[in-house]
PDB file of N, H, CA, C and O in Angstrom:
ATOM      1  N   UNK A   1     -16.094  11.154   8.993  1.00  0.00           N
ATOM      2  CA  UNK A   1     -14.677  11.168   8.644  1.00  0.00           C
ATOM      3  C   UNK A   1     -14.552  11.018   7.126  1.00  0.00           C
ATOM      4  O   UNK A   1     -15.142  10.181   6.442  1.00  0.00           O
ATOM      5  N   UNK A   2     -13.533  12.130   6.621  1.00  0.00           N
ATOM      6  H   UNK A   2     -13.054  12.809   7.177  1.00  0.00           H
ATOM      7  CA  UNK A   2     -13.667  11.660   5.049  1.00  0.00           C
ATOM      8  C   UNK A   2     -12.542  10.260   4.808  1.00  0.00           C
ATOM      9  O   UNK A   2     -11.813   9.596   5.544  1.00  0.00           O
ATOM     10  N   UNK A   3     -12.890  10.273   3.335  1.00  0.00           N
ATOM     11  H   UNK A   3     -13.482  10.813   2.737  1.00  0.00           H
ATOM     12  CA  UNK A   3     -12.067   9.388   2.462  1.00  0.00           C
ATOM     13  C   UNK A   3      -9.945   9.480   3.162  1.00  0.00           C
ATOM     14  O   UNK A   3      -9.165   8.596   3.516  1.00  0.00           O
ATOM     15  N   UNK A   4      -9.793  11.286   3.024  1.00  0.00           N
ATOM     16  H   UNK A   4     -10.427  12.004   2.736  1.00  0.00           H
ATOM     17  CA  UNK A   4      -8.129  11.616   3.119  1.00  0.00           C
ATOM     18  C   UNK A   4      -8.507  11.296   4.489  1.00  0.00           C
ATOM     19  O   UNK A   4      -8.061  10.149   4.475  1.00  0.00           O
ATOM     20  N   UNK A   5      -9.196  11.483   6.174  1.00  0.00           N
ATOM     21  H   UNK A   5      -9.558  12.415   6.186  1.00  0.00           H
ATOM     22  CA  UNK A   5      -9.039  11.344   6.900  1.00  0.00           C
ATOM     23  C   UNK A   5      -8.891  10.225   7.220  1.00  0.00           C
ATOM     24  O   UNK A   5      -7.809  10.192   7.806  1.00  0.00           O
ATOM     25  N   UNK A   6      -9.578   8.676   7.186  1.00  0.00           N
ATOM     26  H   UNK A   6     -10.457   8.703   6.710  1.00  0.00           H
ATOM     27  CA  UNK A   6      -9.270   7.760   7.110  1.00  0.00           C
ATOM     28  C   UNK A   6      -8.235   7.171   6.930  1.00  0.00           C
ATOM     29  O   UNK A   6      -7.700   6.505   7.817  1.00  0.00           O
ATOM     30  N   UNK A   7      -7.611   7.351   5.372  1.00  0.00           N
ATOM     31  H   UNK A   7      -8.045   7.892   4.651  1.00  0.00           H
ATOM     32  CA  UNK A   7      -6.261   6.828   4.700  1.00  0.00           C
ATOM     33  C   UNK A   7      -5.032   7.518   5.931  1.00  0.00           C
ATOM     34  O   UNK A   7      -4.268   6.698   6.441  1.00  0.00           O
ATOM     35  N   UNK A   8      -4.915   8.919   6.322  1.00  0.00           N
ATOM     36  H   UNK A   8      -5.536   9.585   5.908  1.00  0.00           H
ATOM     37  CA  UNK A   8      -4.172   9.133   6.453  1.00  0.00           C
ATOM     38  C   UNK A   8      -3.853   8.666   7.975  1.00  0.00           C
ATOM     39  O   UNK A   8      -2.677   8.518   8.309  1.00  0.00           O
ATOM     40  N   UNK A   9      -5.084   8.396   9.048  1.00  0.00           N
ATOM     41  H   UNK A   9      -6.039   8.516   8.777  1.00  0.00           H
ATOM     42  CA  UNK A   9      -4.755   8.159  10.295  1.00  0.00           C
ATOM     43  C   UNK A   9      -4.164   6.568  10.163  1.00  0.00           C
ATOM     44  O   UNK A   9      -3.401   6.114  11.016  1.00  0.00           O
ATOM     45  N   UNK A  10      -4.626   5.761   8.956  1.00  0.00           N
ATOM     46  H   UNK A  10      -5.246   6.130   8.264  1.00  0.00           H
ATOM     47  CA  UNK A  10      -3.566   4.620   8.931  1.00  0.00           C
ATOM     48  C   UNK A  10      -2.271   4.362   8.612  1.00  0.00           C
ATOM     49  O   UNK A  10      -1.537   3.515   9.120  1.00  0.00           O
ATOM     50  N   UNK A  11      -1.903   5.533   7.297  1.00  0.00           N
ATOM     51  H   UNK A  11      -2.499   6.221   6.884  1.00  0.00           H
ATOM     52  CA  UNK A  11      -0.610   6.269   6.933  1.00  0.00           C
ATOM     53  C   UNK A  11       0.229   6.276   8.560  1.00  0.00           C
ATOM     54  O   UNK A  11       1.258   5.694   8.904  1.00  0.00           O
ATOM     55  N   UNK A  12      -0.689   7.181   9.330  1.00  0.00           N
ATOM     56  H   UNK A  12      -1.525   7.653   9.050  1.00  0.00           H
ATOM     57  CA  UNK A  12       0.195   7.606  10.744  1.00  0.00           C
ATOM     58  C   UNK A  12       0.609   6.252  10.953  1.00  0.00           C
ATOM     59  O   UNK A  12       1.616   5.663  10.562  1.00  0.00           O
ATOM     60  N   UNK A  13      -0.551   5.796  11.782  1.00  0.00           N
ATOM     61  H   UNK A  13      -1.369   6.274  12.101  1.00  0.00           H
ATOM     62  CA  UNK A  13       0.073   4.195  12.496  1.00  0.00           C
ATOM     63  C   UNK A  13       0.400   3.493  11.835  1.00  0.00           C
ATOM     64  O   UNK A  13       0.670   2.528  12.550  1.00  0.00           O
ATOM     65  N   UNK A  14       0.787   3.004   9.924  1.00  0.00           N
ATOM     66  H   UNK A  14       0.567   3.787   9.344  1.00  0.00           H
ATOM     67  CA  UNK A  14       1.693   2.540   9.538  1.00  0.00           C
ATOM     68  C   UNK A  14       3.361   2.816   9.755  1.00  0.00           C
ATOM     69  O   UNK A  14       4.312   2.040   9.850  1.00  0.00           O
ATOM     70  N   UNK A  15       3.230   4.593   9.793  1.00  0.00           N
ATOM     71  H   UNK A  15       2.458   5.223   9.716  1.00  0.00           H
ATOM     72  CA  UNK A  15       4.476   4.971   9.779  1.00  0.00           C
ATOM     73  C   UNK A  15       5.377   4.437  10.862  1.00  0.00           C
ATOM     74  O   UNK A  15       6.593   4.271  10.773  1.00  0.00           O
ATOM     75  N   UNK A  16       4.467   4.152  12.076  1.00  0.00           N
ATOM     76  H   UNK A  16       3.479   4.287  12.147  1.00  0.00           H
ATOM     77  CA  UNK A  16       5.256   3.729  13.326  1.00  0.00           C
ATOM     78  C   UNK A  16       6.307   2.680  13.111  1.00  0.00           C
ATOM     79  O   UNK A  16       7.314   2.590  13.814  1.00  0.00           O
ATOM     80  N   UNK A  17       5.957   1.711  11.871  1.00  0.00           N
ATOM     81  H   UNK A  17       5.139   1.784  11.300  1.00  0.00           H
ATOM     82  CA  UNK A  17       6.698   0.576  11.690  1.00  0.00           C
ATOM     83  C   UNK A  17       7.701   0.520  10.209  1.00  0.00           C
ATOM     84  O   UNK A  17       8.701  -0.127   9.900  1.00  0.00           O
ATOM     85  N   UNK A  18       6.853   1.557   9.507  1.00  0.00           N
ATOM     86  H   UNK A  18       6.040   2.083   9.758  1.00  0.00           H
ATOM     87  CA  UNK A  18       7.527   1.241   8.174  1.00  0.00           C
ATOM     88  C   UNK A  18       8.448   3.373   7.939  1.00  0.00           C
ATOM     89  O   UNK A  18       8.361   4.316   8.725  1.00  0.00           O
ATOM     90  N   UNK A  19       9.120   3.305   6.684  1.00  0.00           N
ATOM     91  H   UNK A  19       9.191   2.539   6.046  1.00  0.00           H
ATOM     92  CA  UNK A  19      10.052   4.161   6.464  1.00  0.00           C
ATOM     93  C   UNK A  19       9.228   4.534   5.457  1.00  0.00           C
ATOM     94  O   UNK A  19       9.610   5.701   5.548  1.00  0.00           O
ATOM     95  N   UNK A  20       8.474   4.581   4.619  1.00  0.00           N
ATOM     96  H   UNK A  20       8.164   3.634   4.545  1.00  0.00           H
ATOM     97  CA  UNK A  20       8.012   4.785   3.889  1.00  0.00           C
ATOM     98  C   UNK A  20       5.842   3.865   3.331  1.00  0.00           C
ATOM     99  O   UNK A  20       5.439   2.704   3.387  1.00  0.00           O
ATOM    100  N   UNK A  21       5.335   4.819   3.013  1.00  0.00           N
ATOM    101  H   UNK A  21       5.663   5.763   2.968  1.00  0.00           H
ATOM    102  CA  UNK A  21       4.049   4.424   3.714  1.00  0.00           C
ATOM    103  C   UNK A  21       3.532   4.632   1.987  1.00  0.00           C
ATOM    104  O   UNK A  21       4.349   5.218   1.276  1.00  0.00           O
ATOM    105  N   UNK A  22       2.318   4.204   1.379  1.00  0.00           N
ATOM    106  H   UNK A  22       1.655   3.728   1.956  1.00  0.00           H
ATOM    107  CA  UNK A  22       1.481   4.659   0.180  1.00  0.00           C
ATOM    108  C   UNK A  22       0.492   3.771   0.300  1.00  0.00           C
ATOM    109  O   UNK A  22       0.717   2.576   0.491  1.00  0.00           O
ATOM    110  N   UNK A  23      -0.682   4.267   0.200  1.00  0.00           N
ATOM    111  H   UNK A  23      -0.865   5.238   0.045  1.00  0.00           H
ATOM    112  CA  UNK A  23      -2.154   3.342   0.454  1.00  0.00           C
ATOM    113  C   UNK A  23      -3.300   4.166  -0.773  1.00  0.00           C
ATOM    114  O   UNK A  23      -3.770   5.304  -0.754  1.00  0.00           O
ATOM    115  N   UNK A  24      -3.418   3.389  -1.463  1.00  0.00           N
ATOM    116  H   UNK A  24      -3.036   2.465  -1.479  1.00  0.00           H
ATOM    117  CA  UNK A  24      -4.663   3.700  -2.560  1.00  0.00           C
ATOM    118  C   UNK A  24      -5.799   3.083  -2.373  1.00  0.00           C
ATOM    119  O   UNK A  24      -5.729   1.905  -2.025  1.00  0.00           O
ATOM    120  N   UNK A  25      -6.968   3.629  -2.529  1.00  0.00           N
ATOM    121  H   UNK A  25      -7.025   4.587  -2.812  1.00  0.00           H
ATOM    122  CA  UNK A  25      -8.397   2.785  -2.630  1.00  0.00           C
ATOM    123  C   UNK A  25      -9.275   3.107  -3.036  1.00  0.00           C
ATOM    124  O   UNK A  25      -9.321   4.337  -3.034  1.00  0.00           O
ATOM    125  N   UNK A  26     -10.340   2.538  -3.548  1.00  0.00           N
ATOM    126  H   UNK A  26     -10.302   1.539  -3.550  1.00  0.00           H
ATOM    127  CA  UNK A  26     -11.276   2.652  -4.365  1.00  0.00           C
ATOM    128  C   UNK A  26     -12.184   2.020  -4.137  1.00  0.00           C
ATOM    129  O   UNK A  26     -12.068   0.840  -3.805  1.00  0.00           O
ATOM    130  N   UNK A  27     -13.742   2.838  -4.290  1.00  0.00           N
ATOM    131  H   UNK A  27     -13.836   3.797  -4.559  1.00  0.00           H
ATOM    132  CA  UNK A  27     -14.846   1.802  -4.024  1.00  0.00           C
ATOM    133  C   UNK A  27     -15.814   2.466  -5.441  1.00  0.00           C
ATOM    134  O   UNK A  27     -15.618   3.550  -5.991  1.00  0.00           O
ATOM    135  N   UNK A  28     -16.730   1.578  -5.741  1.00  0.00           N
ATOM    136  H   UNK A  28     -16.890   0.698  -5.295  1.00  0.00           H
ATOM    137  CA  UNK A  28     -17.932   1.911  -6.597  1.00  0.00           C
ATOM    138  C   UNK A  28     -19.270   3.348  -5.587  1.00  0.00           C
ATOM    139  O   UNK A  28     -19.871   3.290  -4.514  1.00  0.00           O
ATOM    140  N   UNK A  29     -19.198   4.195  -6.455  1.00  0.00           N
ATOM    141  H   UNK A  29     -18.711   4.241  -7.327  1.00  0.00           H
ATOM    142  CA  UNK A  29     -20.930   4.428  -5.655  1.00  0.00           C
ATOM    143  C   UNK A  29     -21.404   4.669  -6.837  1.00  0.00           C
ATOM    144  O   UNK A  29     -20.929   4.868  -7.955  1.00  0.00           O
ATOM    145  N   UNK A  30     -22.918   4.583  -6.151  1.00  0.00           N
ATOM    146  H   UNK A  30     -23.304   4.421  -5.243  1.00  0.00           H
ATOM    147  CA  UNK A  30     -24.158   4.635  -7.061  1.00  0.00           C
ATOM    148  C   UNK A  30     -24.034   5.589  -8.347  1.00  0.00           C
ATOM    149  O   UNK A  30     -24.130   5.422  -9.563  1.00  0.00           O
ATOM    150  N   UNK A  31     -23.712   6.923  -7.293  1.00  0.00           N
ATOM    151  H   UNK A  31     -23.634   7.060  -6.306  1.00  0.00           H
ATOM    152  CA  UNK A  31     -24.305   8.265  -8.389  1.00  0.00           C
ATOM    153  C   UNK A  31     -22.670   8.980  -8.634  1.00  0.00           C
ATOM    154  O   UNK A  31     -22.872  10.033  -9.240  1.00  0.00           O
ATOM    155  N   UNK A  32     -21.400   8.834  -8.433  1.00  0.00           N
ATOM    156  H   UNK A  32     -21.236   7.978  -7.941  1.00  0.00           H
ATOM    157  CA  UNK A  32     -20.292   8.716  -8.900  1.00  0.00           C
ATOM    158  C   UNK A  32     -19.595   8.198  -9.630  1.00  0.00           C
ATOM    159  O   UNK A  32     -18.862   8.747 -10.452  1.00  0.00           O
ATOM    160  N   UNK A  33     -19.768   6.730  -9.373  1.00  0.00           N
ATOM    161  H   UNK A  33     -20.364   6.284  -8.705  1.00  0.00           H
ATOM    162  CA  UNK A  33     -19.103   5.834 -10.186  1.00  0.00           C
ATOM    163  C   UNK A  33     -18.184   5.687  -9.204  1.00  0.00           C
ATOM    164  O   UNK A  33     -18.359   5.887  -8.002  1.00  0.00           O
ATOM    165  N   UNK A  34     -16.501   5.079 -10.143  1.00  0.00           N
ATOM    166  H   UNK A  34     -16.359   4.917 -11.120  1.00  0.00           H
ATOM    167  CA  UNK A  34     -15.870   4.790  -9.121  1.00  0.00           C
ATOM    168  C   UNK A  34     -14.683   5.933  -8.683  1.00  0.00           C
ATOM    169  O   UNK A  34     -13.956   6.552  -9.460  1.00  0.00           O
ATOM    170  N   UNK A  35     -14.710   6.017  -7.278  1.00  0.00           N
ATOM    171  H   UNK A  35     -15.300   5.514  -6.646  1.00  0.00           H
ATOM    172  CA  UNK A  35     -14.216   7.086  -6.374  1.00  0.00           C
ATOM    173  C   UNK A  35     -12.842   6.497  -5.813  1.00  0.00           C
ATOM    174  O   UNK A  35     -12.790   5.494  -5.102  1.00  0.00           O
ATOM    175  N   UNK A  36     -11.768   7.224  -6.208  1.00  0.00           N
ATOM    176  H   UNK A  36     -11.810   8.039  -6.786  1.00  0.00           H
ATOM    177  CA  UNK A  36     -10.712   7.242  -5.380  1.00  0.00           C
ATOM    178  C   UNK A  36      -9.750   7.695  -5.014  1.00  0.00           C
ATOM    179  O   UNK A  36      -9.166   8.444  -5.797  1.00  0.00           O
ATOM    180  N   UNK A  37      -9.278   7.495  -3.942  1.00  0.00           N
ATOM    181  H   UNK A  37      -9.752   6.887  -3.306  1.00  0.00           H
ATOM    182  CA  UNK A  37      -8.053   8.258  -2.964  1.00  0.00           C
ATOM    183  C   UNK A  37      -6.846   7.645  -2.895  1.00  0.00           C
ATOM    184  O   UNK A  37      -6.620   6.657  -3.594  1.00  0.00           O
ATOM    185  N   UNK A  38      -5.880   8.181  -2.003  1.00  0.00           N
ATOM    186  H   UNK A  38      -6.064   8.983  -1.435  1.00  0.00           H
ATOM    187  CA  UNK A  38      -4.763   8.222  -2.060  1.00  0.00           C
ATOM    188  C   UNK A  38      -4.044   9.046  -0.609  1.00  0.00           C
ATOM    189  O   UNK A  38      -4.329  10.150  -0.145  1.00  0.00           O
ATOM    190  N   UNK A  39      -3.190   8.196  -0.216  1.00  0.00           N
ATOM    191  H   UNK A  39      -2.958   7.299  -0.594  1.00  0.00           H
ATOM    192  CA  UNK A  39      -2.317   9.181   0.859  1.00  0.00           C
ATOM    193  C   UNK A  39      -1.219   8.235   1.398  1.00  0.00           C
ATOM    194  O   UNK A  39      -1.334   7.021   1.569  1.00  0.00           O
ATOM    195  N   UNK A  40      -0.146   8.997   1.634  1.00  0.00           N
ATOM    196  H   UNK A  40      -0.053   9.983   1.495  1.00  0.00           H
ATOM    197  CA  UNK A  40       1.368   8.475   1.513  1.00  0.00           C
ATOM    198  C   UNK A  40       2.261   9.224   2.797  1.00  0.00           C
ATOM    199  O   UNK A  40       1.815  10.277   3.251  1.00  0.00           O
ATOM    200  N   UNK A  41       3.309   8.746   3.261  1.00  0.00           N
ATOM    201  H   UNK A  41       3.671   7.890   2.892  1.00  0.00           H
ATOM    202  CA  UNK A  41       4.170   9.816   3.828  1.00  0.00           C
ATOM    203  C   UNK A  41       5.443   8.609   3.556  1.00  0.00           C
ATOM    204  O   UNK A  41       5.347   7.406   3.314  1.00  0.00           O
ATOM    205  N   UNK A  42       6.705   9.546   3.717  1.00  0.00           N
ATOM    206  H   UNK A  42       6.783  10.524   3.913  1.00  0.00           H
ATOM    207  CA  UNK A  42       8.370   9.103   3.953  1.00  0.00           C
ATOM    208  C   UNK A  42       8.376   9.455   2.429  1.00  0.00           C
ATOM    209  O   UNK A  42       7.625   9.969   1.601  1.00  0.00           O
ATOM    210  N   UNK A  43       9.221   9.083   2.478  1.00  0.00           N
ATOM    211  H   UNK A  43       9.831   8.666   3.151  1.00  0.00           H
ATOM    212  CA  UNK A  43      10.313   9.173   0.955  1.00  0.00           C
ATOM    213  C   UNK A  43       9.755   9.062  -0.344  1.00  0.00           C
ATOM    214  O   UNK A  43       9.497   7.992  -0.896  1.00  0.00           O
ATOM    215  N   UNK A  44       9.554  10.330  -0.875  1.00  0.00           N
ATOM    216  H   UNK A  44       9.763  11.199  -0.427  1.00  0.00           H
ATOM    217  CA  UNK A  44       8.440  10.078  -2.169  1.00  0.00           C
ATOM    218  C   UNK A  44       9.336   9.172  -3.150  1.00  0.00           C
ATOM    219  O   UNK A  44       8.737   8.501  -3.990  1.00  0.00           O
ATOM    220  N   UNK A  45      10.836   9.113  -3.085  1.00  0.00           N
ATOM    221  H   UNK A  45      11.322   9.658  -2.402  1.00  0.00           H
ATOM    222  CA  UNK A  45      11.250   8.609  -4.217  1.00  0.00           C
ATOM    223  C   UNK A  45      10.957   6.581  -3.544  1.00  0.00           C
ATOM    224  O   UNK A  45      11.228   5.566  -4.186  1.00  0.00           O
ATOM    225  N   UNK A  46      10.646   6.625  -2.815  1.00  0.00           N
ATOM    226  H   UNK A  46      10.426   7.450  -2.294  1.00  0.00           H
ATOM    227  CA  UNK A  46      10.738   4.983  -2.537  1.00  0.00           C
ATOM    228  C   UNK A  46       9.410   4.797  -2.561  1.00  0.00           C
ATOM    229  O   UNK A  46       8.892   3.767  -2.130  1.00  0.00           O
ATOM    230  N   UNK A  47       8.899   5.555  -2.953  1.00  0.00           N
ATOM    231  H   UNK A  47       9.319   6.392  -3.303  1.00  0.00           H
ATOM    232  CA  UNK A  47       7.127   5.571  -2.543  1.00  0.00           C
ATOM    233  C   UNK A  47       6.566   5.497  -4.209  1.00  0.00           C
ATOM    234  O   UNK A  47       5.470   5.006  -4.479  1.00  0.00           O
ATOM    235  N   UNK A  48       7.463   6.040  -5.223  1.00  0.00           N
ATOM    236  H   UNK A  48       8.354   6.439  -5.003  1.00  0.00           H
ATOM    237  CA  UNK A  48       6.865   6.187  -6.202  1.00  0.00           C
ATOM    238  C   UNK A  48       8.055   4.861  -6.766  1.00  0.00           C
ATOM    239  O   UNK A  48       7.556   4.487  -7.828  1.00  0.00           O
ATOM    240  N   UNK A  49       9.019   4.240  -6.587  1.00  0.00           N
ATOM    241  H   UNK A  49       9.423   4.543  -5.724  1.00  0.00           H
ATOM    242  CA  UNK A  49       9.546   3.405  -7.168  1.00  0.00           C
ATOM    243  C   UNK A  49       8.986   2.290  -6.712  1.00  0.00           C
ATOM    244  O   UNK A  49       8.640   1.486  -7.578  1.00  0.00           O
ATOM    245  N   UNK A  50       8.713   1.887  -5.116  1.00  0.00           N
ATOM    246  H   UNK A  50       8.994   2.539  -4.412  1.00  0.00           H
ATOM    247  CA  UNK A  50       7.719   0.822  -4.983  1.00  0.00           C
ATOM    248  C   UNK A  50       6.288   0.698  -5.749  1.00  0.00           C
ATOM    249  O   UNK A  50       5.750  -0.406  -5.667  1.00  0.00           O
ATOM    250  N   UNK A  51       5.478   1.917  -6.632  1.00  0.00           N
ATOM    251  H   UNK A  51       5.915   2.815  -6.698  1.00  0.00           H
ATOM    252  CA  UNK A  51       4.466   1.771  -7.019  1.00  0.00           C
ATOM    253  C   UNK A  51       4.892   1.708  -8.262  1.00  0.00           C
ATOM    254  O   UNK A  51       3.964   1.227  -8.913  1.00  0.00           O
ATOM    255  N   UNK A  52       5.964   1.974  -9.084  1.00  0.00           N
ATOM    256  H   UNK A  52       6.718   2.364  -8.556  1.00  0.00           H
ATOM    257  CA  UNK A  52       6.522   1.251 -10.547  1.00  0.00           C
ATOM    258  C   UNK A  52       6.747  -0.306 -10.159  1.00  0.00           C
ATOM    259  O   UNK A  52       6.520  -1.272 -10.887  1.00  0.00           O
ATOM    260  N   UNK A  53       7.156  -0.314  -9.081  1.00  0.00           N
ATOM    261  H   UNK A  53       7.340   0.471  -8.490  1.00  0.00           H
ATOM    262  CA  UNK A  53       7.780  -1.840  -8.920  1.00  0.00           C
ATOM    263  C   UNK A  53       6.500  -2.977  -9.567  1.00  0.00           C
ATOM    264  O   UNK A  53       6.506  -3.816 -10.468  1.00  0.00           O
ATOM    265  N   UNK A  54       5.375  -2.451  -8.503  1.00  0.00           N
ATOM    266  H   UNK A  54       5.370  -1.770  -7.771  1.00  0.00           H
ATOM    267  CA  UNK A  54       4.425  -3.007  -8.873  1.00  0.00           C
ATOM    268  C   UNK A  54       3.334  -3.153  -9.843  1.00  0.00           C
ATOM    269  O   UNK A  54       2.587  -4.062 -10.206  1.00  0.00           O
ATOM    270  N   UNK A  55       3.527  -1.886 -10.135  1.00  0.00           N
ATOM    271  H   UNK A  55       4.134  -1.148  -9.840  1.00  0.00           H
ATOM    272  CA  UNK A  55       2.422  -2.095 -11.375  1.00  0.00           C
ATOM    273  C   UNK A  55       3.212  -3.103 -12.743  1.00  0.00           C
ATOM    274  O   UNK A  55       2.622  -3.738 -13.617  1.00  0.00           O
ATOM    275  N   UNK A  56       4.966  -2.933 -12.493  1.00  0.00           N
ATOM    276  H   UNK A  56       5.444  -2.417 -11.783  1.00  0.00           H
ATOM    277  CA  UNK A  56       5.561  -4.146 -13.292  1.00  0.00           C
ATOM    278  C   UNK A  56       5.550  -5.091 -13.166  1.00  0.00           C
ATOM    279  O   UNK A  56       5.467  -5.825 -14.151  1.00  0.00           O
ATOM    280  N   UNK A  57       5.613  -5.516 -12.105  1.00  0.00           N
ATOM    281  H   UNK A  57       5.680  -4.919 -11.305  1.00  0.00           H
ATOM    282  CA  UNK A  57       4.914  -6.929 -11.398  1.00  0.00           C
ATOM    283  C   UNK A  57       3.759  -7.020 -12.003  1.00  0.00           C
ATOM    284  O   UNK A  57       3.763  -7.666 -13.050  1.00  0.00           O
ATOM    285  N   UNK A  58       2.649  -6.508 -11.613  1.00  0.00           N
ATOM    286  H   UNK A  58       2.645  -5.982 -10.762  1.00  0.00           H
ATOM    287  CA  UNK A  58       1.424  -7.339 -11.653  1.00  0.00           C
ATOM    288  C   UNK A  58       1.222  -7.299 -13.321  1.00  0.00           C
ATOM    289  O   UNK A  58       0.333  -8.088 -13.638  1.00  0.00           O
ATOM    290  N   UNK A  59       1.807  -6.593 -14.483  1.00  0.00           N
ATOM    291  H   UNK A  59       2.529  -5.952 -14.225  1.00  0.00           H
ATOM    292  CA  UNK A  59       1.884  -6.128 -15.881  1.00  0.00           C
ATOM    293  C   UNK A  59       2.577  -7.503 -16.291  1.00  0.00           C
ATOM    294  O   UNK A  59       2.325  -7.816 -17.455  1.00  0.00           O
ATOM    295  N   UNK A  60       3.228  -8.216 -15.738  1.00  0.00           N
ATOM    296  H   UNK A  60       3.433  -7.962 -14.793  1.00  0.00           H
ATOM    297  CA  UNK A  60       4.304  -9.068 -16.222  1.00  0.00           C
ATOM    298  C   UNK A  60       3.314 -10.796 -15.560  1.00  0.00           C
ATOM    299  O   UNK A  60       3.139 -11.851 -16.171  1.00  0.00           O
ATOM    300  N   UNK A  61       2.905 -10.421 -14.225  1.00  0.00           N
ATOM    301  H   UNK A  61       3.047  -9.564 -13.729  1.00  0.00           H
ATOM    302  CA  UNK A  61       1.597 -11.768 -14.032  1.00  0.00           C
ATOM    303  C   UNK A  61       0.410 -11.774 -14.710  1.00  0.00           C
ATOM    304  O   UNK A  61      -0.247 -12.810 -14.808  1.00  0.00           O
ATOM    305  N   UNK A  62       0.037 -10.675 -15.218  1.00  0.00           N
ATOM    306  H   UNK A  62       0.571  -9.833 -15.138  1.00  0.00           H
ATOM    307  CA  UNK A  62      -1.092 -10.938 -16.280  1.00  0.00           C
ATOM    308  C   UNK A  62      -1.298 -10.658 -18.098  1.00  0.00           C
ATOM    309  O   UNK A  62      -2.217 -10.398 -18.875  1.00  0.00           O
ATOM    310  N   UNK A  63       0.334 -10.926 -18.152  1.00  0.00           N
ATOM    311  H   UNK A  63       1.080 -11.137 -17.521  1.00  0.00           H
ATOM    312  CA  UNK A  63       0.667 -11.076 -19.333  1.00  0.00           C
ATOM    313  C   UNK A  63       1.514 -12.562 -19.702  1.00  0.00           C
ATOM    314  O   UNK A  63       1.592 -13.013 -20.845  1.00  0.00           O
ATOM    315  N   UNK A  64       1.949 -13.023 -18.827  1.00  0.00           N
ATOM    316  H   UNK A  64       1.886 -12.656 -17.899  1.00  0.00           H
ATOM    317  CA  UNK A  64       2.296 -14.007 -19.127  1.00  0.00           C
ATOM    318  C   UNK A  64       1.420 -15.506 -19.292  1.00  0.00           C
ATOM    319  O   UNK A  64       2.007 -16.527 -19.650  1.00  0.00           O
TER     320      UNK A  64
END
């Protein structure tokens, strides 16, 4: 199973509960470096304002 197949069969069974879904991840390999994915469904605009939300969040806990 790849990397998008994975993310996205949890995307599905997230969707069952939520309106809007976005899951990122990343791992180290050897002869790549570090590798990562991405996969989302519902409302790109709540999908991309929850991921501003946060990267201001966590910008604002490790600056203070």
């Amino acid at each position: 199973m790849t990397d998008q197949e994975i993310l996205q069969k949890h995307v599905d069974a997230l969707m069952e509960h939520f309106d809007s879904i976005q899951i990122f991840g990343t791992r180290h390999e050897q002869e790549a470096g570090t590798v990562n994915s991405h996969a989302g469904d519902g409302n790109l605009f709540a999908r991309f304002g929850q991921a501003v939300m946060f990267v201001e969040m966590e910008k604002k806990r490790f600056t203070e």
